[in-house]
N, C-alpha and C positions, 0 to 999 in steps of 0.2 A: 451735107445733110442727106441727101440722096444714098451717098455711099454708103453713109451710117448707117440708116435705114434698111440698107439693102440687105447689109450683113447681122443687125439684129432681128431680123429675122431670117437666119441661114440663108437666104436667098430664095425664098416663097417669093415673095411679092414682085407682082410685077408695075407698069407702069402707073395703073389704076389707080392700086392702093397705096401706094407713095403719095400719089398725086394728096389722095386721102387726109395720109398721113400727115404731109404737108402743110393741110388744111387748116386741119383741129390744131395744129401747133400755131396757126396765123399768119402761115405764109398765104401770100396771093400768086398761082401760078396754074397756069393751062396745063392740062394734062398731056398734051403736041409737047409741049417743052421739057415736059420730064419723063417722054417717050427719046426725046429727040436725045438727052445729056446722059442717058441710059444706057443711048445706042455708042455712042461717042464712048464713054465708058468701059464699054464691054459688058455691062452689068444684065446678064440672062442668068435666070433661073437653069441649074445644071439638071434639076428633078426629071423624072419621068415616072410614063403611069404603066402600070400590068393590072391585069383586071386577073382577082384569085377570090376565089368565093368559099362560105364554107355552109355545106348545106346541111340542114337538119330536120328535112323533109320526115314524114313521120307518119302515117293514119290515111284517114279516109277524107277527099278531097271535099272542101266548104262545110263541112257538117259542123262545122264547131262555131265560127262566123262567117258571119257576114262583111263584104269589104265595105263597109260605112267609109271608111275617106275617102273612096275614087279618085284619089289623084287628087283631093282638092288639100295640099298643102300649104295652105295659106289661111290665117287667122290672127286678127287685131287682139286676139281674146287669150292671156296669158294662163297656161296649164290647159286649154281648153282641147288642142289636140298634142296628143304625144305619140310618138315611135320609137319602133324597141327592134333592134335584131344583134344577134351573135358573127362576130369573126375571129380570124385564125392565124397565128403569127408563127412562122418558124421562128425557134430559138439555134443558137451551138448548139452540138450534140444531135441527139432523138427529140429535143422537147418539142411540147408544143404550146402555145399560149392563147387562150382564151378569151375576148373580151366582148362585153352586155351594156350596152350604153343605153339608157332613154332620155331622147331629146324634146324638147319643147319645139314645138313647128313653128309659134309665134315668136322666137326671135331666135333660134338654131342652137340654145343653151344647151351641153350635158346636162340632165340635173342630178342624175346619178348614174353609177354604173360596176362591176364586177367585172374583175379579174381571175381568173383560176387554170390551172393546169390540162381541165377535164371540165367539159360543156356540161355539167350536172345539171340538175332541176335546184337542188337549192343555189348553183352559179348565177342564173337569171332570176330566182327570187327574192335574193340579196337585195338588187338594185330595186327592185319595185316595190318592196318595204320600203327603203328609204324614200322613194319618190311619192307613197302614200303618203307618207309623213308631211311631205311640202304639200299634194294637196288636199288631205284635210285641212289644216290651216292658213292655206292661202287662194286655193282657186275659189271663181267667181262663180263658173257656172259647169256643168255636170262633164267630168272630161270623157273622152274620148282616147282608147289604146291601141294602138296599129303594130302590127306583125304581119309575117311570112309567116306558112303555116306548119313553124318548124315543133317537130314533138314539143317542145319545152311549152310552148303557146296553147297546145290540143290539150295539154297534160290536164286532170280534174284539178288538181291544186290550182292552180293558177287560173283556169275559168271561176271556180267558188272565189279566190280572190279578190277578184275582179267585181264579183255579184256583189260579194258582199259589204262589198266598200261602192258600191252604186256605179261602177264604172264601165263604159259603153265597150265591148270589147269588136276590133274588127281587124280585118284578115286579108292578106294579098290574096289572089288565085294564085293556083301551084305553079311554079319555075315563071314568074312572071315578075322579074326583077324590077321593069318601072311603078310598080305597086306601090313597094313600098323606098321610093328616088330618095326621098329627103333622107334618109339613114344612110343607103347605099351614095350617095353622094358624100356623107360626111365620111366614112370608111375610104373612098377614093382621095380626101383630102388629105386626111388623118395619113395613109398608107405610102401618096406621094411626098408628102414635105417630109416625114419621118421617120419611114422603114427602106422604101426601094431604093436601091442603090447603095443601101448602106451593108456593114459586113454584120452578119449575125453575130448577135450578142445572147448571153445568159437568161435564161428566165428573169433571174431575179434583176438583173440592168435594164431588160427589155421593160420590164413593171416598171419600173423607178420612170424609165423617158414615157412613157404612155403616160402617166402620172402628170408629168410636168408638161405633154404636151394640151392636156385637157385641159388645165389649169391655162395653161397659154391659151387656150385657144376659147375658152370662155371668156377669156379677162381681157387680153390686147391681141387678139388677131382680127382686126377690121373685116365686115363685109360691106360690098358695094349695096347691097339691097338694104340694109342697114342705117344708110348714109353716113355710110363713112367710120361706124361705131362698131365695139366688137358684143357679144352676144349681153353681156353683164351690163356694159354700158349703156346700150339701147334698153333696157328691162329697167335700170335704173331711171334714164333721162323719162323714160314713157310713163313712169310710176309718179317720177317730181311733174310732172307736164297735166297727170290727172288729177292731182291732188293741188 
């Protein structure tokens, strides 16, 4: 079981989330013990991390917001804080590939996100339509948007946006990466289990695995702050739990 686990998930998980995994299936077992059959095994994670950032610094420093989240990434309250930034994939060849994810803070879901060639302004407004859509119709209480204060963000479109769908918009300070952690954390995850180390591929292969990595990692990739549940499951189980 261990071994299965290990390999259906390429070899992300460590003893933790095994343990986890374990779990929710009904095994009863110490997390020592499926550190210790791990080690016996051989079973390490081959991953590793580089830190590659892509910046799209732009304008005049804070004049546009205010950083409203301060670091406080944490909220019981679903839709309530979200975060948005852009990164940068080599493809084969010259390309380059683009991607705009906005997460939900309260349980680390994509809820939407854009792919393109070129960081454009309609790139990053793609996904935040779509994410209006989920919350007009489903948030409880007035959300909150978090960014770097990359042009795309400063841009008039996207602040009128924002206004006129009632939504609180707020901003890292300039080159101050722990601002905005919960995104850049998720690009660290995203970047290790599924881009480094691996050989470049084609724009259009690289789209297709980003694709199925979202999808994977909303649906069954467990978090331990989670308990054990992966982003979709806990949204779901907390929805049945209040109702």
């Amino acid at each position: 079981m261990i071994t299965n686990l290990f390999h259906k998930h390429d070899g992300t998980y460590g003893y933790r989330r095994i343990t986890f995994e374990l779990r929710n299936q009904g095994y009863i077992i110490n997390h020592k013990k499926v550190q210790r059959i791990m080690s016996e095994l051989g079973l390490k994670s081959e991953k590793f991390t580089r830190k590659s950032r892509y910046k799209s610094y732009k304008g005049t420093v804070g004049k546009v917001a205010h950083n409203r989240m301060n670091r406080r990434f944490y909220t019981p309250v679903r839709l309530q804080k979200l975060v948005t930034d852009v990164t940068e994939f080599k493809c084969a060849g010259e390309e380059k590939l683009y991607l705009s994810p906005i997460m939900d803070v309260f349980n680390g879901e994509i809820i939407s996100f854009g792919i393109s060639k070129r960081p454009t302004l309609d790139f990053v407004l793609k996904p935040l339509k779509e994410a209006l859509d989920t919350i007009e119709t489903e948030a409880e209480y007035r959300t909150t948007i978090h960014s770097d204060q990359g042009w795309h963000y400063q841009h008039r479109t996207w602040v009128k946006t924002l206004k006129k769908h009632r939504i609180f918009q707020s901003m890292s300070r300039k080159a101050n990466c722990a601002d905005n952690a919960a995104m850049e954390n998720f690009f660290g995850i995203l970047k290790q289990e599924m881009y480094y180390g691996e050989e470049l591929v084609s724009y259009e292969e690289l789209e297709r695995k980003l694709e199925g990595y979202i999808n994977y990692y909303n649906h069954d990739r467990i978090k331990a702050k989670l308990a054990g549940l992966s982003p979709i499951q806990y949204r779901t189980q907390t929805s049945q739990s209040a109702s």
